[in-house]
C-alpha positions as CSV (number, residue, x, y, z in Angstrom):
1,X,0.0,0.0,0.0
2,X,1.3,3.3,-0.9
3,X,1.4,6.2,1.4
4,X,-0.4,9.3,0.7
5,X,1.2,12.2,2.3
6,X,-1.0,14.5,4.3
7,X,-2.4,17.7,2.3
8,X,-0.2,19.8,5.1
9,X,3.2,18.4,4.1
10,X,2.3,19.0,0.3
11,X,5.6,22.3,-0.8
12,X,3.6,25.3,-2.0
13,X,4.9,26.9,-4.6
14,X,5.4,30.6,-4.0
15,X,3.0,33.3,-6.8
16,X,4.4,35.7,-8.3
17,X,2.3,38.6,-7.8
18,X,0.3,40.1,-10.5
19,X,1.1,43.9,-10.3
20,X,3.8,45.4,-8.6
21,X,4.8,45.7,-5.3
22,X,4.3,48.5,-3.1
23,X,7.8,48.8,-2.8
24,X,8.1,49.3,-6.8
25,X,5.2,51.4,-6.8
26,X,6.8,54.3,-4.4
27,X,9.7,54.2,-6.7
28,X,7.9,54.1,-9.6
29,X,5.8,57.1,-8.5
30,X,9.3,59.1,-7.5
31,X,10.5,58.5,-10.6
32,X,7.7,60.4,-12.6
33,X,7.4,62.9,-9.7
34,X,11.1,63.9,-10.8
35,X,10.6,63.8,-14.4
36,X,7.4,65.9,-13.9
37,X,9.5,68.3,-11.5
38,X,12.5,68.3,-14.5
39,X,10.1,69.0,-16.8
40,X,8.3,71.9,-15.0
41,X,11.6,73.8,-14.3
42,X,12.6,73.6,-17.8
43,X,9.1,74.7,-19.3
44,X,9.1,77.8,-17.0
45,X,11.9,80.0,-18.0
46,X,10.3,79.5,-21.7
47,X,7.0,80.5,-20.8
48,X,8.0,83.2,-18.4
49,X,10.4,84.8,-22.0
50,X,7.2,83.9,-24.1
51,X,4.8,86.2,-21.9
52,X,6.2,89.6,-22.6
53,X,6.6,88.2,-26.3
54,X,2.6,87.4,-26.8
55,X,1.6,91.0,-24.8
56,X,3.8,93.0,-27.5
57,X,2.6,91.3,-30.5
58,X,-1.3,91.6,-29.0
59,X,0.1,95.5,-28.4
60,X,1.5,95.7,-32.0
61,X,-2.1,94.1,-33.6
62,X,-4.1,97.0,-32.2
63,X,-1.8,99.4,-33.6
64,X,-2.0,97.5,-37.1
65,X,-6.0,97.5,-36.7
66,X,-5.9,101.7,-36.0
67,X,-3.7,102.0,-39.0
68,X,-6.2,99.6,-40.8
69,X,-8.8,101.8,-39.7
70,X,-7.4,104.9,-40.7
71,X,-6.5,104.2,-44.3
72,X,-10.0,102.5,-44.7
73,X,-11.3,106.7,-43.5
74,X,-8.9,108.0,-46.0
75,X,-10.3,105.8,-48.9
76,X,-13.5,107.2,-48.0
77,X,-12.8,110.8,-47.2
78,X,-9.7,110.9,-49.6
79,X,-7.4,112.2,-46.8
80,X,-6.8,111.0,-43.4
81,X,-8.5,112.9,-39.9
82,X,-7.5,116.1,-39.0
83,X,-6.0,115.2,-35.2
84,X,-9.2,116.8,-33.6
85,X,-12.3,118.7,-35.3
86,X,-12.9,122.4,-33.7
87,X,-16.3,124.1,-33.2
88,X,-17.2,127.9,-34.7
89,X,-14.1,129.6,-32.4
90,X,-11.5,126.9,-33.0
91,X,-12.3,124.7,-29.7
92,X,-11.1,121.4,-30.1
93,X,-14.4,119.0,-30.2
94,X,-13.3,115.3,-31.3
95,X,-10.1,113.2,-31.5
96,X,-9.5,111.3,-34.6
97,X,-9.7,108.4,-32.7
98,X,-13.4,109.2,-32.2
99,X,-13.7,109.5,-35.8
100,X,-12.5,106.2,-37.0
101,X,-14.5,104.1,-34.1
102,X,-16.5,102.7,-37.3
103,X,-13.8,101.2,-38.9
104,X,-13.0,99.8,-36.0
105,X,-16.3,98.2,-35.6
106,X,-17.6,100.4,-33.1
107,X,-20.1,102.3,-34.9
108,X,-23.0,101.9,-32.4
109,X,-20.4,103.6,-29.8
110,X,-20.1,106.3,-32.6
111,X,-23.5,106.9,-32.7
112,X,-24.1,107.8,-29.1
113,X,-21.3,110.9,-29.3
114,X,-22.4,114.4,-30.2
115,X,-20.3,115.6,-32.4
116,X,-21.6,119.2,-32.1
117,X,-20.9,119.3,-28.2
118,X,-17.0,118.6,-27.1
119,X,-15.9,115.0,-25.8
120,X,-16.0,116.1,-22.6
121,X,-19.3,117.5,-22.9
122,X,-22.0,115.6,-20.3
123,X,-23.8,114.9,-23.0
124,X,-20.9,112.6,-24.4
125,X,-20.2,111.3,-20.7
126,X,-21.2,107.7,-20.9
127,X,-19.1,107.4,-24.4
128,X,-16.2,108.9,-22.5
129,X,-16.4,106.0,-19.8
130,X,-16.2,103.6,-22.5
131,X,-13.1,101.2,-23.0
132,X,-12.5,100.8,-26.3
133,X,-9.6,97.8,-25.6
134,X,-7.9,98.4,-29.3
135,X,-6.9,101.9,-28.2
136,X,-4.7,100.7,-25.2
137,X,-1.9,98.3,-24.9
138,X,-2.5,95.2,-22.6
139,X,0.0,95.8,-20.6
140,X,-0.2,99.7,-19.9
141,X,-1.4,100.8,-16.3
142,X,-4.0,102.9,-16.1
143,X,-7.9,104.2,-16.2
144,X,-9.5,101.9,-18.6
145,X,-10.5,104.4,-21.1
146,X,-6.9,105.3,-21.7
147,X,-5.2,105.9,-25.1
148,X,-1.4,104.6,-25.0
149,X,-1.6,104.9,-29.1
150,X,-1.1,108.5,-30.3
151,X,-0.9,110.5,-33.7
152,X,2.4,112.4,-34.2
153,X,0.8,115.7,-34.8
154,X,3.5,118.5,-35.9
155,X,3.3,121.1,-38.9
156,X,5.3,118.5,-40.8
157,X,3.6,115.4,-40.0
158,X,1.1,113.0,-41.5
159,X,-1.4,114.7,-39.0
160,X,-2.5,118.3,-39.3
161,X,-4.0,119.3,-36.1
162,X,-7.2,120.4,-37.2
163,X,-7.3,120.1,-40.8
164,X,-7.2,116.7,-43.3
165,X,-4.2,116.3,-44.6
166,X,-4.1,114.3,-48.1
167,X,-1.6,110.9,-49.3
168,X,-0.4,113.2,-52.2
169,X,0.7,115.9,-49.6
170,X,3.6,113.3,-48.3
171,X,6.1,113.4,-50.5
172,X,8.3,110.9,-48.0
173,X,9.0,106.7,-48.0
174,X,5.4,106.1,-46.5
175,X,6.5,103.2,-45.4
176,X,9.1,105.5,-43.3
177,X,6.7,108.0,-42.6
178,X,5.3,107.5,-38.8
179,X,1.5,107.7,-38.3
180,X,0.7,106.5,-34.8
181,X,3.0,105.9,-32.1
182,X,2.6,104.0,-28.8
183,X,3.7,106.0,-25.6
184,X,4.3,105.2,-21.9
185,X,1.9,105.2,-18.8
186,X,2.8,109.0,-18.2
187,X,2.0,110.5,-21.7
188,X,-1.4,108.2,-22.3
189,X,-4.8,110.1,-22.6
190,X,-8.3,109.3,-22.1
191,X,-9.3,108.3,-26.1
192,X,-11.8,110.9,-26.5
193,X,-9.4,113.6,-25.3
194,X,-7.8,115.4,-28.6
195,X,-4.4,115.3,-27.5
196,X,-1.9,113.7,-29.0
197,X,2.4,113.8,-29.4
198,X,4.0,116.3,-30.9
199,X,7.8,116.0,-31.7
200,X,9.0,117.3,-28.0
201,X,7.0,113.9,-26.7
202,X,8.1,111.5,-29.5
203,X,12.0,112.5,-28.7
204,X,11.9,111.9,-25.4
205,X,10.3,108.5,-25.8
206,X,13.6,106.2,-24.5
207,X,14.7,103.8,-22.3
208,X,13.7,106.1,-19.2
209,X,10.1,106.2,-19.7
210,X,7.6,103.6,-18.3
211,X,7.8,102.1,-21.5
212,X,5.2,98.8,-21.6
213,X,7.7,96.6,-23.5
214,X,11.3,97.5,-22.0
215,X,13.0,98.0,-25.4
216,X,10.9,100.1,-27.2
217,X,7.5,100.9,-28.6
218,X,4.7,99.9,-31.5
219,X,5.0,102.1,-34.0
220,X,2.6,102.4,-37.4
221,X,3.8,104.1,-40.6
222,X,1.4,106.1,-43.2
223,X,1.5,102.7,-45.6
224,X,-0.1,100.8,-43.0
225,X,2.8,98.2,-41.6
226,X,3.7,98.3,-38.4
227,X,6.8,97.9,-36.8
228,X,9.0,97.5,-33.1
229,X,11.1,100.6,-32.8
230,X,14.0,100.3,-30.5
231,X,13.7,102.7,-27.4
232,X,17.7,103.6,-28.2
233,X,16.7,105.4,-31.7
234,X,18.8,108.3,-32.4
235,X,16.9,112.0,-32.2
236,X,17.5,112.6,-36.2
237,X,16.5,109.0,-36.8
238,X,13.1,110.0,-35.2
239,X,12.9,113.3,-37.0
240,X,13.0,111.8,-40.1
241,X,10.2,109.2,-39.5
242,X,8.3,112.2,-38.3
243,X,8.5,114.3,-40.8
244,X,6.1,114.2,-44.5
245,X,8.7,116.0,-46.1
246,X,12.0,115.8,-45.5
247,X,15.0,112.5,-45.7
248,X,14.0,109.8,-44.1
249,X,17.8,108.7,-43.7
């Protein structure tokens, strides 16, 4: 007769466990914590050089829309905006940037000012509260209704200050010709306000100001591009953007 052995005495064969351990799990989990840490710290600095990047060409498409804008009035009115409209005794009433607001598509905006009565009428109070966000750069500090974009208004610019002034009348590189330039915190205006930079302002633009972007501002030129100027530009270098009529060397 054959002995049967008892069911204790029987070897077990260990199991090899179906997942891993918790052991490997802890390490497993460190592992992508540090890759995910890694990968953080090498993502930031990009995003942080990236930011300033995105605000200054969102900055530099406003600018291109206002320049947009205003050659869209000139095709129409076959000149561009004086820089502000006066009443019977030469009071300024309106900014140019009141009179393109429909070709910016803010016509219905348009159609609540009074043209007759000055922008800073009562009448033309709730318009004057307005934000109109194409009119400020993103980054600028201040009131909302701010204007960090302004004409270069000078006998010998593209803007006469209270008369249209015609293409054929600018004899200069349009494309080297300035139009609009962006200005610092301390030189913005309220957008209804008919005030605008005259050559003393545009010459002392420079690395002091509050500049939004460090290294210099938006600029549009009378052919519609736009373009970064650097805040270092010489004074006869900005002369000659400025004027209609002279080199632009």
């Amino acid at each position: 007769m054959i002995a049967t052995p008892r069911p204790e005495a029987i070897a077990r064969t260990p199991q090899q466990p179906n997942g891993l351990t918790l052991g490997e799990l802890v390490i497993a989990t460190g592992i992508l914590m540090a890759i995910a840490v890694v990968g953080i710290a090498l993502l930031l600095p990009a995003t942080r050089s990236a930011r300033p990047t995105a605000r200054r060409m969102e900055c530099q498409n406003n600018i291109k829309q206002i320049a947009l804008a205003l050659l869209n009035y000139t095709s129409q009115n076959h000149a561009l905006p004086p820089a502000y409209t006066v009443d019977a005794d030469g009071k300024p009433l309106h900014s140019w940037r009141t009179l393109i607001l429909p070709y910016l598509d803010q016509k219905p905006l348009y159609d609540k000012i009074d043209l007759t009565k000055a922008w800073d009428d009562p009448v033309n109070a709730e318009a004057f509260q307005t934000k109109v966000s194409v009119y400020c750069c993103p980054v600028a500090i201040g009131p909302e209704n701010n204007a960090t974009y302004l004409a270069v208004v000078t006998s010998n610019s593209c803007f006469h200050p209270t008369e249209p002034r015609r293409l054929s009348e600018i004899t200069d590189d349009q494309s080297q010709t300035l139009m609009v330039i962006e200005v610092d915190a301390d030189h913005a205006v309220p957008w209804m306000t008919p005030r605008d930079a005259d050559e003393s302002l545009i010459l002392a633009l420079g690395p002091k100001n509050k500049l939004a972007h460090s290294s210099g501002m938006n600029a549009a030129f009378v052919d519609g591009r736009t373009e970064f100027l650097n805040a270092n530009l010489t004074i006869d270098r900005l002369r000659a953007l400025i004027s209609i009529a002279g080199s632009d060397n």
